[in-house]
C-alpha positions in Angstrom: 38.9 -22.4 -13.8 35.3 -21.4 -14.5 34.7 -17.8 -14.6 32.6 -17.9 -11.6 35.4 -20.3 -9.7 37.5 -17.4 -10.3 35.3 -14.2 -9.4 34.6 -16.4 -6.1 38.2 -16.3 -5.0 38.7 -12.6 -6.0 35.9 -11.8 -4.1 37.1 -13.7 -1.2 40.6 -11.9 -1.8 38.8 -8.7 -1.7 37.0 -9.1 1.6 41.0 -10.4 3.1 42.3 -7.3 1.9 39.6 -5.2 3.1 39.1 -6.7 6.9 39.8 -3.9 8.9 42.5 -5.0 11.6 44.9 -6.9 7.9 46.9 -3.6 7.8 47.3 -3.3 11.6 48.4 -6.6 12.2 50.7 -7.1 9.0 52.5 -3.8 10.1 53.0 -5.3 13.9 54.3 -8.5 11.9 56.7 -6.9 10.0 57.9 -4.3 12.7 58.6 -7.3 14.6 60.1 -9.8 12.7 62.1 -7.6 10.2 64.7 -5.2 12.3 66.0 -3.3 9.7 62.2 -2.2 9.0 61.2 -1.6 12.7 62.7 2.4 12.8 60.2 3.4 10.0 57.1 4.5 10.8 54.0 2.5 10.8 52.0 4.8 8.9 54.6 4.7 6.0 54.9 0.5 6.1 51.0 1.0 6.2 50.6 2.9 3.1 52.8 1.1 1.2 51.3 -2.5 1.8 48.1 -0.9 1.0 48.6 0.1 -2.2 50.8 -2.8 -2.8 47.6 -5.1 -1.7 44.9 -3.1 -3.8 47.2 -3.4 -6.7 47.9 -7.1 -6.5 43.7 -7.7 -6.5 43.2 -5.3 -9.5 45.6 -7.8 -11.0 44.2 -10.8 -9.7 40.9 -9.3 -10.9 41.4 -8.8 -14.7 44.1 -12.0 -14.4 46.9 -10.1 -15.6 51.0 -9.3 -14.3 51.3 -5.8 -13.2 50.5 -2.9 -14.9 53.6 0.2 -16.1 52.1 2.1 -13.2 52.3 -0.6 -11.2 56.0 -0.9 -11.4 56.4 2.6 -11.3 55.0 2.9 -7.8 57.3 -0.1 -7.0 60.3 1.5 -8.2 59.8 4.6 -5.9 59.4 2.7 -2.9 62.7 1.3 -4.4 64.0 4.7 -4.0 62.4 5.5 -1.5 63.6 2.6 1.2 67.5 2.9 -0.3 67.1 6.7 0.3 66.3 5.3 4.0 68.9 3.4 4.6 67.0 0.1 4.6 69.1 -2.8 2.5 67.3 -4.4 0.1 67.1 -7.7 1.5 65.0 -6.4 5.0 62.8 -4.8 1.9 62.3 -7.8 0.1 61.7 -9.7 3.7 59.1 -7.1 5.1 57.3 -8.4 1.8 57.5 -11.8 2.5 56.4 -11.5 6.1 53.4 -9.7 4.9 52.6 -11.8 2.3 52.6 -15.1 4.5 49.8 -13.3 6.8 48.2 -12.6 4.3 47.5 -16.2 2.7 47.4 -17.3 5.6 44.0 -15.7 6.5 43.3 -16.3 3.0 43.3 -20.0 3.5 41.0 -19.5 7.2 38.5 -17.1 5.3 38.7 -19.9 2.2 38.2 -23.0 4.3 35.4 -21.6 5.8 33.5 -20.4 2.8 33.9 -23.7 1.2 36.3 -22.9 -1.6 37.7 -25.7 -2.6 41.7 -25.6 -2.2 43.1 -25.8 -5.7 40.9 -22.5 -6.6 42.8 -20.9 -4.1 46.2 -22.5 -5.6 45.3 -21.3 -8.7 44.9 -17.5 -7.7 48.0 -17.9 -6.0 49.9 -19.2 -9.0 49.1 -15.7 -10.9 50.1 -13.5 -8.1 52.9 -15.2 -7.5 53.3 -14.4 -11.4 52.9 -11.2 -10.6 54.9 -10.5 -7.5 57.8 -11.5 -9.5 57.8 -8.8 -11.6 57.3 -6.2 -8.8 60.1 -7.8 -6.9 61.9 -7.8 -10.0 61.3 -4.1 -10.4 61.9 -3.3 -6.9 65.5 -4.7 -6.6 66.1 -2.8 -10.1 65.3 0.7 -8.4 66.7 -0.5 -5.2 70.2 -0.9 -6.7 70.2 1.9 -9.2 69.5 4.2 -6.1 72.3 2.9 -3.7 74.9 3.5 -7.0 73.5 6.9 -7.8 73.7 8.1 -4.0 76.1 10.9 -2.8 79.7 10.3 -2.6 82.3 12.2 -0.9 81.8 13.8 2.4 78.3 12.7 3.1 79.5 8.9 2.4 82.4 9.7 5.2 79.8 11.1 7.4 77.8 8.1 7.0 80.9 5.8 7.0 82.0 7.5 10.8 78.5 7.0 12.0 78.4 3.7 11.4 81.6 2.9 13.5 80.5 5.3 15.8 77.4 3.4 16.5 79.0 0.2 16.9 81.0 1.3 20.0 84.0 -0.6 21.6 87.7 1.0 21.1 87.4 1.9 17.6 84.4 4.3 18.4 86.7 6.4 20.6 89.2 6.7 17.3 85.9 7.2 15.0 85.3 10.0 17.1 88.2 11.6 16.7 88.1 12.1 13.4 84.3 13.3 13.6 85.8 16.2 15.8 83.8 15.0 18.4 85.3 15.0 22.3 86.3 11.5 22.9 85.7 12.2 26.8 83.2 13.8 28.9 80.2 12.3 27.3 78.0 11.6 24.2 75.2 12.1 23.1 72.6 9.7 20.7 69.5 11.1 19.5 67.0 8.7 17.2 64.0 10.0 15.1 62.2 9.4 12.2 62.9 11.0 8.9 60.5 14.0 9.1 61.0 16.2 5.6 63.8 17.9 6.9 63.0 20.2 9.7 65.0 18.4 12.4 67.8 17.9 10.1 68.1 21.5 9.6 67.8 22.2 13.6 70.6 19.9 13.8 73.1 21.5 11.4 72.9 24.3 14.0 74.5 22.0 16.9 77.8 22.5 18.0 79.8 19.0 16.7 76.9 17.1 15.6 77.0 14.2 12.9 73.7 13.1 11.5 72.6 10.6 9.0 70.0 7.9 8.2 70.4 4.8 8.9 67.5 1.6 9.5 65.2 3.9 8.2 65.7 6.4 11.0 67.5 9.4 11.8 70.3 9.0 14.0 72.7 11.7 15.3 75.7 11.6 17.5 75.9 15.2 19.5 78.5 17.0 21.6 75.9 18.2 23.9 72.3 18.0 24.9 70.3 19.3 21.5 69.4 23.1 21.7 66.0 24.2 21.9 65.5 24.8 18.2 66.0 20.9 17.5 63.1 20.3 20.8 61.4 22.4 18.6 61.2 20.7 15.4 58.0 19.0 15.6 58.9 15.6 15.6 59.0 13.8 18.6 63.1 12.7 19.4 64.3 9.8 21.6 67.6 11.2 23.3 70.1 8.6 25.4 73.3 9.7 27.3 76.0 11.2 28.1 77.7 8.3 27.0 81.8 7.4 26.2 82.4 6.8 22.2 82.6 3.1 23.4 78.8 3.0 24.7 77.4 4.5 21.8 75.9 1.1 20.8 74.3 0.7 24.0 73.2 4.2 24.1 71.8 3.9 20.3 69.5 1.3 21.4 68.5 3.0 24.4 67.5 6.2 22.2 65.4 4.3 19.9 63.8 2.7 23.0 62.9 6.4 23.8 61.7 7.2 20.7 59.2 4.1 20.7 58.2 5.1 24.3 57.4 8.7 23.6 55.4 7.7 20.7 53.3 5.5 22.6 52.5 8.2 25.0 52.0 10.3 22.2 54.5 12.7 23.4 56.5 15.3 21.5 59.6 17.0 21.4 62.8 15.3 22.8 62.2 12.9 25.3 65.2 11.4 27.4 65.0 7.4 27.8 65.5 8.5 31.7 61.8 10.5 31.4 60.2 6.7 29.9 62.4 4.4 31.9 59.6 2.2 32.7 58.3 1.8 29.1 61.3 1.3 27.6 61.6 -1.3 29.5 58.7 -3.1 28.8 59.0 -2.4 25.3 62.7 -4.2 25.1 61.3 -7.4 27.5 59.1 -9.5 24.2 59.8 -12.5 26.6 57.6 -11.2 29.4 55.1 -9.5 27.6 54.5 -13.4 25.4 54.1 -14.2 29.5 51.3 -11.9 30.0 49.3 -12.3 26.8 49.5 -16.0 27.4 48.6 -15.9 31.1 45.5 -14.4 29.6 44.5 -16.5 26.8 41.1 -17.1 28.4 40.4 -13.3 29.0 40.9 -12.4 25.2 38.5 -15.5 24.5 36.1 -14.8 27.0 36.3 -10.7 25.4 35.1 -12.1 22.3 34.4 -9.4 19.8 34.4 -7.0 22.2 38.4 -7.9 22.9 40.0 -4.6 20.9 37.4 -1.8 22.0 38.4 -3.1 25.8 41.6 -3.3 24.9 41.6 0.4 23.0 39.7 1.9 26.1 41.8 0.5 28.9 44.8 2.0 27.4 43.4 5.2 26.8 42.1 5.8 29.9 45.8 4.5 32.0 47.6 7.3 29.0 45.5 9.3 29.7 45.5 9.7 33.4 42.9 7.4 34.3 40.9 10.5 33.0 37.5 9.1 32.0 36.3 11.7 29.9 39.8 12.9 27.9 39.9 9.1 27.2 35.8 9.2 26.0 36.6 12.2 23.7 40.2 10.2 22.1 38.0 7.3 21.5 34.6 9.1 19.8 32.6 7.2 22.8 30.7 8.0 25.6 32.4 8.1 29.1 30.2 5.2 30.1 31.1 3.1 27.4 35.4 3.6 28.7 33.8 3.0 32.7 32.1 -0.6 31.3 34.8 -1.6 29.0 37.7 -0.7 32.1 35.1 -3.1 34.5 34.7 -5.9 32.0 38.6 -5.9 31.7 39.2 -6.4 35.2 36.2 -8.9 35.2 38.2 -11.2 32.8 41.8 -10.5 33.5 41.4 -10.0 37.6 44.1 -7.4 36.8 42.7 -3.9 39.3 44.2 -1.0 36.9 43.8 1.0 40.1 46.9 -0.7 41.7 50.2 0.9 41.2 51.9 -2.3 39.6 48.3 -3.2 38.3 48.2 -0.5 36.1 51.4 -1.2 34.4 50.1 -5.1 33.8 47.0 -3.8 32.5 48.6 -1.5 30.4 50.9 -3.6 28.7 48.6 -6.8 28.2 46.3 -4.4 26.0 49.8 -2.9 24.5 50.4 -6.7 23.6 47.2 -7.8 22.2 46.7 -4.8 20.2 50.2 -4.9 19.2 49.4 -8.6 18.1 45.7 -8.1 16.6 44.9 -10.6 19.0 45.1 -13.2 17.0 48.4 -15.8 17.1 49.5 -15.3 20.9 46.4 -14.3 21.9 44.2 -17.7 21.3 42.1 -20.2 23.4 43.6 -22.1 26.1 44.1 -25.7 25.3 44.0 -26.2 28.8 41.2 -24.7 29.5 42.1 -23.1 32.6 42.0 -19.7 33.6 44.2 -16.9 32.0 44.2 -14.4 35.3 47.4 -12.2 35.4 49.6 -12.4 38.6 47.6 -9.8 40.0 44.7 -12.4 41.4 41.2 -13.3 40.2 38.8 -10.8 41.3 36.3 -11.4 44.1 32.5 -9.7 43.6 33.6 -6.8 46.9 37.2 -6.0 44.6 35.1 -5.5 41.6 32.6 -3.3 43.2 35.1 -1.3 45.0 36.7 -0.6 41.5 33.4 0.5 40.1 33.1 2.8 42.7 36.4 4.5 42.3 35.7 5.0 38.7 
């Protein structure tokens, strides 16, 4: 390949990497697809595919495998994701569901620039060169992590959990031997690893065991946490009372807290009673591929303006239909949220005012932000409307809903 064949594709690489929703949507991908990945936190998937990605074009750029520091990196998050619980093989398949997306828009952005296919083939040929090393490195560290970790009692605790967590009659004998009450009620509480000061809250609990697991901290409790653990600074996603042989039930529930209450951006512990209805929602993927694809035609007809809508709808619904506290989370003016909450009940017929509205409108923008807009969220090849249940808008409905605002 020329030279300038080659800095053509790099560059092209380059822009892929550097379009602004990549990150956003690969995260989303992976969350979703990969379970085991899905308790970490976005910000931490984030930062690691981003140095991963600027790596893999330095190399691309000089045409070389990776570097020492390269692999060092890649070892830690080795360490790092075994120290998490996470098994190697949900590692390596986060990986592979981000690279996919990303050479998939590689070959979009490619086509359309007129480069010619096997130029592309031939920059894939050296990173896949090069991603065999990392990945070769990574399951290295991964391993040597998982046969250096504790033994002894921390491996029981761990082992107990585990059965603990997976409920039915031999969670009742698990609990036992835990010294935790195998009647009158359980309690599951789900975070994410925060540095330690939860952990330490919970060594204070009365008959509490704790470990990591998924990528998440997960404790079984004797009763309700104290107020030191509320106090932690972490938001918690808390499920019961619950028999030994619910825990499994009440795990998932927990977590569905936890992902609630972060949505909300809430803090502190946060029973999956206190976000029934978003925990819901958040555990219904069928319904909400229902929504996003009733309004295919809205997204389209949103154009580039589809993800600031989306953004300030949101806002505005978490934030109390509050015009102005949504304005100062968003850096815009109050006007802009009041046009962008019109336009979306232009498009979607949706009226965020209406009780059961409100909860549509909030979870369509949930979805397409969730989903970058880009695979569930494409044109209509029917080319018929994409208004939710809620009804198509007359002129007098839209009016009345500027005037409320």
């Amino acid at each position: 390949m020329r030279h300038d064949d080659w800095d053509s594709v790099v560059d092209l690489m380059e822009r892929v990497v550097g379009e602004d929703d990549l990150l956003s949507s690969v995260v989303s991908g992976v969350r979703t697809t990969v379970r085991e990945v899905a308790g970490l936190a976005p910000a931490d998937i984030a930062g690691h595919t981003r140095a991963l990605l600027a790596a893999a074009t330095r190399a691309l750029a000089a045409r070389r495998g990776p570097t020492e520091t390269e692999l060092s990196f890649v070892a830690e998050l080795g360490h790092t994701r075994a120290r998490q619980g996470v098994p190697i093989e949900a590692v390596l398949g986060a990986i592979h569901v981000a690279e996919r997306a990303i050479w998939s828009r590689a070959r979009e952005a490619a086509a359309a620039a007129g480069i010619e296919a096997h130029l592309l083939l031939d920059v894939r040929e050296l990173y896949d060169d090069w991603a065999e090393a990392v990945r070769a490195r990574l399951l290295q560290a991964h391993r040597a992590a998982g046969t250096g970790r504790a033994t002894g009692a921390e491996d029981r605790d761990l082992t107990i959990l585990r059965r603990l967590l997976e409920g039915g009659s031999a969670a009742a004998l698990a609990a036992a031997e835990a010294g935790l009450p195998v009647a009158g009620g359980l309690w599951v509480l789900v975070a994410r690893p925060d540095g330690g000061a939860l952990e330490h809250a919970l060594r204070d609990q009365p008959r509490a065991l704790s470990g990591h697991l998924d990528g998440l901290l997960v404790s079984v409790l004797a009763q309700a946490p104290t107020a030191r653990a509320a106090k932690a600074g972490t938001v918690v996603g808390l499920a019961g009372p619950a028999e030994p042989e619910e825990l499994g039930g009440a795990r998932r529930l927990a977590l569905a807290a936890l992902t609630a209450a972060e949505t909300t951006r809430r803090s502190g512990v946060v029973h999956v009673a206190d976000v029934a209805v978003l925990a819901a929602l958040a555990e219904r993927a069928d319904l909400a591929a229902v929504l996003t694809e009733r309004n295919r035609t809205a997204w389209t007809a949103l154009g580039a303006q589809a993800e600031p809508v989306a953004l300030a709808v949101r806002a505005w619904l978490e934030d109390g239909r509050d015009v102005t506290a949504a304005a100062e989370r968003l850096f815009v003016h109050p006007n802009t949220v009041r046009n962008r909450v019109q336009r979306f009940t232009d498009v979607t017929g949706i009226d965020p005012f209406d009780t059961f509205g409100a909860l549509n409108a909030w979870w369509l923008c949930r979805a397409w932000l969730g989903s970058g807009g880009r695979a569930d969220v494409g044109q209509d090849s029917s080319g018929t409307s994409g208004k939710a249940g809620s009804g198509c808008s007359s002129p007098s409905r839209a009016a009345s809903t500027r005037e409320r605002m």
